[in-house]
C-alpha positions in Angstrom: 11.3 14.9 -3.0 15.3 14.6 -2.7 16.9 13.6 -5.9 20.2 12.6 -5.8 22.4 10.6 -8.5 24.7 7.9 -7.6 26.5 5.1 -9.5 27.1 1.2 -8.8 28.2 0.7 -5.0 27.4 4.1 -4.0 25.1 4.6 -1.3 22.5 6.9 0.6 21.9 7.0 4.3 18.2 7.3 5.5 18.7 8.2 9.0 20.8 6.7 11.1 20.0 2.7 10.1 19.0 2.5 6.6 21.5 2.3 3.7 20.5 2.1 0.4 23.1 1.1 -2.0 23.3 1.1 -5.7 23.9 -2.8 -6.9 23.7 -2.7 -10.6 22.8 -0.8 -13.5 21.0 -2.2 -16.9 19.5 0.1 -19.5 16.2 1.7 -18.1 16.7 -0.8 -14.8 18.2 0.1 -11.4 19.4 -3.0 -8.6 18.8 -1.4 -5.4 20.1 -3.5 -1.8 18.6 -2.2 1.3 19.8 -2.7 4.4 17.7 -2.3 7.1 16.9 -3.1 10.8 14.8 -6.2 10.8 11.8 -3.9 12.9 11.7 -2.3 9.8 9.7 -3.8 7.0 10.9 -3.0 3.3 8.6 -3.9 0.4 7.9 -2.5 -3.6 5.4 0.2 -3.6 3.0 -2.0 -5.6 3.2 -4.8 -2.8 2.6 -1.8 0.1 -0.1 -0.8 -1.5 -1.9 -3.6 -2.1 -1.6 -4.5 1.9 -3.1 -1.5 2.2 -5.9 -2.1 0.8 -5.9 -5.7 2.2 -6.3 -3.9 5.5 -8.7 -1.7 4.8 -11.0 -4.4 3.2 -10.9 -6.2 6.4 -11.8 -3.2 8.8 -14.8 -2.6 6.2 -18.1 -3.0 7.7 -19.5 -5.0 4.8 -20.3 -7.6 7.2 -22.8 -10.4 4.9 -25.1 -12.2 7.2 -24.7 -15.6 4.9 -21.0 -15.8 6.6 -22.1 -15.8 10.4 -24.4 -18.7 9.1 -21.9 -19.9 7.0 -19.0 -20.1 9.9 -21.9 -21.7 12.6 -22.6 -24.5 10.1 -19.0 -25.4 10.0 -18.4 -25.2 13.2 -21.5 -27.3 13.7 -20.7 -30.7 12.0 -20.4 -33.7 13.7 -16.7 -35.6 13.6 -17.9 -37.5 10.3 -18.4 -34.0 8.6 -22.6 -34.1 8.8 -23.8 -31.8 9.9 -25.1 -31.5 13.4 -28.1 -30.6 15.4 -29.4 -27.2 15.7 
């Protein structure tokens, strides 16, 4: 890990398109702007990780049969919302 100190409106290159620039400092809290290509997608660790983990959970193979039956019975209503014939 690179640790580097800078102070308000000082800035570090990652790369050749990322800047990351010191906005403001409050006690224990650091204001951080990031500027980026728009390809590139920026987010808090907390929020990455819970994608993650949103992704994995729906490559899972804890496929339930109660949802194929589930999904045909809505697709199987009738225009009123009964349901149809099977």
């Amino acid at each position: 890990m690179l640790v580097l100190a800078r102070r308000i409106n000082e800035s570090i290159m990652i790369g050749d398109d990322i800047e990351v620039v010191v906005i403001d400092i409050k006690g224990d809290q650091v204001k951080l702007g990031i500027k980026a290509p728009k390809k590139i997608t920026v987010h808090r660790k907390e929020i990455y990780n819970e994608i993650q983990q949103e992704n994995i959970a729906a490559m899972s193979p804890d496929f339930k049969p109660d949802m194929l039956r589930e999904l045909s019975d809505y697709f199987d209503k009738d225009k009123n919302g009964k349901k149809g014939k099977k």
